[in-house]
C-alpha positions in Angstrom: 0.0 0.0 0.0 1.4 3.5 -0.8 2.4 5.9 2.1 -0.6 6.9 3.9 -1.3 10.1 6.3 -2.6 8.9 9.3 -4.3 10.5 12.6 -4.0 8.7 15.7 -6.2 10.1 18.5 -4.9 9.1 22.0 -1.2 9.0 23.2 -1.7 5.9 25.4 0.2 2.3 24.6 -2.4 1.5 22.0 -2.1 5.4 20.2 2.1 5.2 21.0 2.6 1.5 19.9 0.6 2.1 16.6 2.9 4.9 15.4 5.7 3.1 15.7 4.6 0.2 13.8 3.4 2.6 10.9 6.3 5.1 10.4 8.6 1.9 10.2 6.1 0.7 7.4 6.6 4.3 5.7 3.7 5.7 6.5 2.6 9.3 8.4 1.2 9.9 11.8 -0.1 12.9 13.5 -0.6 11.1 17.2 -3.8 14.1 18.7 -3.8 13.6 22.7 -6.8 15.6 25.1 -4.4 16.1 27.4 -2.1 19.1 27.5 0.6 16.8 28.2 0.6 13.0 27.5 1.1 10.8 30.9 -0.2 7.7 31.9 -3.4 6.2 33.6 -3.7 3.9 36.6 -1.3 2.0 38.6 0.0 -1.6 37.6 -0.5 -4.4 34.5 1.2 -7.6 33.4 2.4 -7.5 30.3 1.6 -11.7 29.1 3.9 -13.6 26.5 1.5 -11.7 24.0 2.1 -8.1 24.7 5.8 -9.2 25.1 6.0 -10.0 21.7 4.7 -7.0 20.3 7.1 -4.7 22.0 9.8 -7.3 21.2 9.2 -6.9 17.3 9.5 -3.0 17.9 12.7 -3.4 19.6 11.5 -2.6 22.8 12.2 -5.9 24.8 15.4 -4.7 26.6 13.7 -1.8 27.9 10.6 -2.8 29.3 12.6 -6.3 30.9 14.8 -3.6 32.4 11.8 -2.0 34.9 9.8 -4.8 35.2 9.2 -7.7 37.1 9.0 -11.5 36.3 5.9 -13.4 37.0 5.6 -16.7 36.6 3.0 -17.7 38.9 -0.8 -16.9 39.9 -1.3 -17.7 43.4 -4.6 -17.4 45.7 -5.8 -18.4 49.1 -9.3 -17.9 50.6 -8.5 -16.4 53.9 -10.9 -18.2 56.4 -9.0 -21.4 56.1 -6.1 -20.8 53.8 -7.1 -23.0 51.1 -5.5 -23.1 47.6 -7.9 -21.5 44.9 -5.6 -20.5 42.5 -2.2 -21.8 41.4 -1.8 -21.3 37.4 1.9 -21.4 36.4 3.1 -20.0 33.5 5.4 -23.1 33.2 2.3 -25.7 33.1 3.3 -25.1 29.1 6.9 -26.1 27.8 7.5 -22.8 26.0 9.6 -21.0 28.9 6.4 -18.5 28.5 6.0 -15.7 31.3 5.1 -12.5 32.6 5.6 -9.7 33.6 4.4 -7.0 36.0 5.1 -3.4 35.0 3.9 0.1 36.3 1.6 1.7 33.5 4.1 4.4 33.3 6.9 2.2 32.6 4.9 0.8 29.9 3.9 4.5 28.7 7.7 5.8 29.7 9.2 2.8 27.0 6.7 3.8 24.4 6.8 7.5 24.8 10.4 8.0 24.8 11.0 5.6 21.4 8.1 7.8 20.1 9.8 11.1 21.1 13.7 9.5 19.8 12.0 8.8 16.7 10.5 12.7 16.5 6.8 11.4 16.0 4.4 14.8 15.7 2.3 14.7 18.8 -0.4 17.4 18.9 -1.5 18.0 22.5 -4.7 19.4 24.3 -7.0 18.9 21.4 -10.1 16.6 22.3 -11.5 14.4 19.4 -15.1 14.9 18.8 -16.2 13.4 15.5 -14.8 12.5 12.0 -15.8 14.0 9.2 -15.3 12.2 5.8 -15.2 14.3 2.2 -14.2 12.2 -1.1 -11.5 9.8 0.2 -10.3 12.1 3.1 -10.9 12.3 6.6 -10.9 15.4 9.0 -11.1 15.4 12.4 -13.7 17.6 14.4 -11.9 19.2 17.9 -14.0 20.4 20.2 -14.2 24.3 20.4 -14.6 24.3 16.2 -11.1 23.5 14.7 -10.5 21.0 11.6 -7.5 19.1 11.5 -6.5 16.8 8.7 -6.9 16.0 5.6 -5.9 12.3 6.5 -6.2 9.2 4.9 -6.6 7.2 7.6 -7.9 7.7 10.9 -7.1 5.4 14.2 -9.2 5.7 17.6 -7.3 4.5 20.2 -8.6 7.1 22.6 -9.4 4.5 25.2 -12.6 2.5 26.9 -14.6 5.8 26.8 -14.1 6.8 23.1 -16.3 9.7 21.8 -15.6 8.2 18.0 -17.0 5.0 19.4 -19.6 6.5 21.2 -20.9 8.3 18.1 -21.2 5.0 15.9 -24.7 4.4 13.9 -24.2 1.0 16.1 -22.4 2.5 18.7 -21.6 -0.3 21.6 -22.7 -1.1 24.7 -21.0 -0.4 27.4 -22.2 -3.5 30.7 -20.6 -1.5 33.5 -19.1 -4.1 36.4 -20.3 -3.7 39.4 -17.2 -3.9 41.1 -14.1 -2.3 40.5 -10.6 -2.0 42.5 -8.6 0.8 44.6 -5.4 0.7 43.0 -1.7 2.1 44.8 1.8 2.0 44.0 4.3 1.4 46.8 7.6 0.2 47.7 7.7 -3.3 48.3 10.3 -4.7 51.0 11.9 -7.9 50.2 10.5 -11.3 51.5 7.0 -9.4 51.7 5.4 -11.7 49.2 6.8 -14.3 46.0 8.1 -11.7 43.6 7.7 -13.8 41.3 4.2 -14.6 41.8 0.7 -12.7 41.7 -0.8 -13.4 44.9 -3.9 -12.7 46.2 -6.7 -13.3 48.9 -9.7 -14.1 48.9 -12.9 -14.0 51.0 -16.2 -15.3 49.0 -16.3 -13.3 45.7 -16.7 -10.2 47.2 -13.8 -9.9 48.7 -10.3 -9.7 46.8 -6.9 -8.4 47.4 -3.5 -8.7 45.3 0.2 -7.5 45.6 2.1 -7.6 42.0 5.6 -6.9 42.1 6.3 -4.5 39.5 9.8 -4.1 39.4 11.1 -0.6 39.5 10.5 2.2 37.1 13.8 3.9 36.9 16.9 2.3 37.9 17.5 4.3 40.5 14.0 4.0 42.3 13.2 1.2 45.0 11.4 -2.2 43.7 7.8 -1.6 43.9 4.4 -3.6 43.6 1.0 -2.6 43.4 -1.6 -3.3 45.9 -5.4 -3.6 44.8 -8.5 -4.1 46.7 -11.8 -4.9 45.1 -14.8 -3.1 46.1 -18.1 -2.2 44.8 -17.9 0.9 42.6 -21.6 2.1 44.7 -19.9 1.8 48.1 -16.9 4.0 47.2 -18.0 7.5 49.2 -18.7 5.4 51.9 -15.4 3.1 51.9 -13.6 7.0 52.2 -16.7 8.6 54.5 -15.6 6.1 57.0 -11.8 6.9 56.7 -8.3 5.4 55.1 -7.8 4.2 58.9 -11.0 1.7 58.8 -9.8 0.5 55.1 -6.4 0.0 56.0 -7.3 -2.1 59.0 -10.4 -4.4 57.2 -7.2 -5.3 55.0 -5.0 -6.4 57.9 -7.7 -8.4 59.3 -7.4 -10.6 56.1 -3.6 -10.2 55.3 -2.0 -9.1 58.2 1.7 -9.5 56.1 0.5 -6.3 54.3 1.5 -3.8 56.9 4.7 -2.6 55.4 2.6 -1.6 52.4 -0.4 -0.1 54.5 1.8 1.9 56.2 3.1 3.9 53.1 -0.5 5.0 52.4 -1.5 8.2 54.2 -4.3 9.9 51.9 -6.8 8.8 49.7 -5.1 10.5 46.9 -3.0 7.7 47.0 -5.4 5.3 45.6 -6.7 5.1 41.9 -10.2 3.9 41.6 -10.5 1.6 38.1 -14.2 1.0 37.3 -14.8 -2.0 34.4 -16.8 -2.4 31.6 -17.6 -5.1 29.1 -18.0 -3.6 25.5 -17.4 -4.6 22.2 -17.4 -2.7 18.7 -18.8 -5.4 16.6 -17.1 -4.2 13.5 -14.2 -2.4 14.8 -14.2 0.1 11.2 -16.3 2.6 10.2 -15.5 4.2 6.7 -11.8 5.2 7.1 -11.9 5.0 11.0 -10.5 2.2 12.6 -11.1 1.2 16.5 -7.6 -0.2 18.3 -7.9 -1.5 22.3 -10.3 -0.2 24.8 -11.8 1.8 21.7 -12.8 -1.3 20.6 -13.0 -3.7 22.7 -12.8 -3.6 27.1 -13.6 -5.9 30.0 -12.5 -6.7 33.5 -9.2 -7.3 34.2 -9.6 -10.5 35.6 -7.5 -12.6 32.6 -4.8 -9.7 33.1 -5.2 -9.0 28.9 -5.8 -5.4 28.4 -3.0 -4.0 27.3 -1.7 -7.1 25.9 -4.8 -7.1 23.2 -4.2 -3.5 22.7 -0.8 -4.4 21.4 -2.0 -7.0 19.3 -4.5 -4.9 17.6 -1.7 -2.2 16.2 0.3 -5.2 15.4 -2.7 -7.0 13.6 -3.7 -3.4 12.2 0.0 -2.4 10.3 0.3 -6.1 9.2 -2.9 -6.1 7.6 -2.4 -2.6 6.0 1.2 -4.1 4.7 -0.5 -7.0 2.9 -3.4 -5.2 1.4 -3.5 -2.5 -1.7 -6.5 -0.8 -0.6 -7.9 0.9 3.3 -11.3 -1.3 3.0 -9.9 -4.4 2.3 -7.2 -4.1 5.0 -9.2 -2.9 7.5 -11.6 -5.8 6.8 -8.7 -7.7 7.0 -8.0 -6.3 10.7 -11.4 -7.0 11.9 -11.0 -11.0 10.6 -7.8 -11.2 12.5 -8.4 -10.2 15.7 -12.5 -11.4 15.8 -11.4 -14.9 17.1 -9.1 -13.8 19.7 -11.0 -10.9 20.6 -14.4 -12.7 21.3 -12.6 -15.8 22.7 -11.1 -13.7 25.6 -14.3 -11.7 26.2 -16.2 -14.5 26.8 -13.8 -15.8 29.3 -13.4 -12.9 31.2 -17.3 -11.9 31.0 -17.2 -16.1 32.4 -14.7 -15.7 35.3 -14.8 -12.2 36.8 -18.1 -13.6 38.8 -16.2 -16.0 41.0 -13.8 -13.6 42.1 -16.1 -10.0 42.3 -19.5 -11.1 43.1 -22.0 -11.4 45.8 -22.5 -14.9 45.0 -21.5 -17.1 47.9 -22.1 -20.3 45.6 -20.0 -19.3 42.7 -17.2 -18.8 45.8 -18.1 -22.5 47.0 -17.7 -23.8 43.6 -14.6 -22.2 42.7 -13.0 -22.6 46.5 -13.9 -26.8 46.6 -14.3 -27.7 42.4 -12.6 -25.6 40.3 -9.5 -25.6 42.4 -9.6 -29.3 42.9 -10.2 -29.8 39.2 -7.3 -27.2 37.9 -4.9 -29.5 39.4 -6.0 -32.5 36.7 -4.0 -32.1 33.3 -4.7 -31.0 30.9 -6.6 -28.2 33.3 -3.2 -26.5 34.6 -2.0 -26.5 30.3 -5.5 -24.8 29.5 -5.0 -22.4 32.8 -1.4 -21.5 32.0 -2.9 -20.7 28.2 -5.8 -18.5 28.7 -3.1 -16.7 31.7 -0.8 -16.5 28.5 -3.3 -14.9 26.3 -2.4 -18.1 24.0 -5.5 -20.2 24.3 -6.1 -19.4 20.4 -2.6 -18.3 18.1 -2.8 -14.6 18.1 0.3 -14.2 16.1 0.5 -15.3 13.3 -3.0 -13.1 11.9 -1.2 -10.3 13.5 2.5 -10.9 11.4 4.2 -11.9 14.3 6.2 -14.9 15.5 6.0 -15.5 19.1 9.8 -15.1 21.1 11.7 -17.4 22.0 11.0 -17.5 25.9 13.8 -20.3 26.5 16.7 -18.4 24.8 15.6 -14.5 25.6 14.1 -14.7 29.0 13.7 -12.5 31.9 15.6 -13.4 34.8 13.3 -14.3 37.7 13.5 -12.2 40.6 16.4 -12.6 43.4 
């Protein structure tokens, strides 16, 4: 396909990731963030075998091993009697496949700084309203009256509450979770917990709480992990009316080991609130407007994937623009490669997030006393350590890539 000019509204992984893969291809971008100056959102991720792979083909292994942290383990009790509910290991699978936990701003830090080495035209504090198409051009509408374009191309990766999205003749919608998770950043002593595991507690479905080591973002910074709780998103003003001090001690009565983390947190600004959705853009295209990550697809963050499929989906999208002589066909092409994976990982997610943030004491019971006992019996832990991977259908090879070698190039694990 011949060089195309091409707008990419939002500077997040998604918005970052995509202009890299399209100015190696020879292509334009103009990358149009809301914000007067891009930064990122939220606290912690793991970054599976998948999203690894993405930022491996664009060079950016080295740098993103370098501040985070090896996981190679999932790893959950239910506090009342300690019981195993959870123990998927990434090694269950003979590929040397892992993960790793990373600080969102280590992941945004890696992009950003390739993106700004590279001199990539980012346009800040215009806000995205709507796409206007004329002939076989595209302009962008930005709110307060200005124009910006003419472009040939136009990618919305502007995040889980896209306005492009939003505006669709089909627009998606948007199942809002009832629970979501207080979120905080802190410096983790050593022996606290596995660093190289996820762990986490439970009590029925309604109650969870993790600690993933996260590595450190600069070298010169302590090693830190994030801490989550998950709450209802309706019983947030009263979780704060009643004060940090009552939080921070219902979380020691289940995992009294957390002290040194509780201890760092002193104010409520401390805590990021993330609130979940399930939504899905059908047809993730409209004319010359094509939808990339939470634009077009989100859900809980129970299967860890987010960012991950984001990844894919710039990968998938400058793949299928390479192999494809005209915009329709390759962005039909897009949509074909990613619709397997996509829906596949929906429907597990939208399948699992109820027996770990629910009211439901019998989906607890099951999972605590079945579906532990039956995740030890092969090939369960293989299947586990797959869907964990992001790997329970081959995501790579629609999206042009070939997975790493995880035995010859991987991370060391933790000290």
């Amino acid at each position: 396909m011949k060089p195309l000019k091409i707008a990419i509204v939002g500077a997040g992984p998604a918005g970052l990731a995509a202009s890299l893969f399209l100015t190696r291809a020879g292509h334009m971008t103009d990358i149009i963030e809301r914000f007067d100056s891009p930064a990122p959102v939220g606290s912690a991720l793991m970054l599976q075998p998948t999203g690894l792979t993405v930022l491996e083909t664009l060079g950016l292994g080295p740098a993103i091993h370098a501040t985070g942290n090896r996981i190679d383990r999932l790893f959950g009790t239910e506090t009342t009697r300690g019981r195993t509910v959870l123990d998927v290991r990434y090694n269950a699978l003979p590929s040397g496949r892992y993960g790793l936990g990373v600080h969102r701003a280590a992941l945004f830090d890696t992009l950003y700084d390739e993106v700004s080495a590279r001199r990539h035209p980012i346009f800040t504090g215009q806000k995205i309203v709507g796409v206007m198409e004329e002939g076989d051009r595209s302009y962008l509408s930005v709110e307060g009256g200005e124009r910006l374009g003419p472009y040939d191309l136009v990618i919305d990766a502007s995040g889980a509450r896209s306005e492009l999205a939003a505006a669709l003749p089909r627009a998606p919608r948007a199942r809002n979770l009832v629970y979501g998770a207080f979120w905080a950043t802190l410096d983790c002593p050593d022996g606290l917990v596995d660093q190289a595991a996820l762990t986490q507690r439970y009590d029925k479905a309604s109650v969870m709480i993790g600690v993933l080591p996260i590595g450190s973002r600069k070298p010169d910074m302590p090693k830190q992990a994030a801490l989550f709780w998950s709450l209802k998103v309706a019983d947030v003003d009263e979780v704060r009316r009643r004060g940090l001090d009552r939080w921070k001690q219902t979380i020691r009565g289940y995992w009294p080991e957390c002290e040194p983390l509780l201890e760092q947190v002193t104010d409520w600004e401390q805590l990021t609130l993330a609130r979940y959705a399930h939504r899905t853009v059908k047809v993730p295209y409209n004319g010359r407007t094509v939808f990339v990550g939470d634009a077009a697809h989100s859900t809980s963050p129970q299967l860890g994937q987010g960012a991950n499929m984001a990844l894919l989906d710039v990968a998938a999208l400058a793949h299928a623009l390479a192999s494809h002589d005209t915009i329709e066909t390759a962005l039909s092409a897009y949509a074909g490669a990613r619709r397997m994976h996509v829906r596949l990982f929906q429907l597990l997610s939208l399948a699992f997030t109820p027996f770990y943030q629910s009211d439901s004491a019998a989906l607890a019971w099951i999972r605590n006393r079945l579906v532990a006992t039956i995740a030890k019996v092969p090939p369960a832990p293989q299947i586990l350590a797959a869907i964990v991977s992001g790997t329970l259908v081959d995501p790579f090879a629609a999206a042009g890539l070939s997975e790493c070698d995880w035995l010859r190039a991987s991370a060391p694990q933790p000290s």
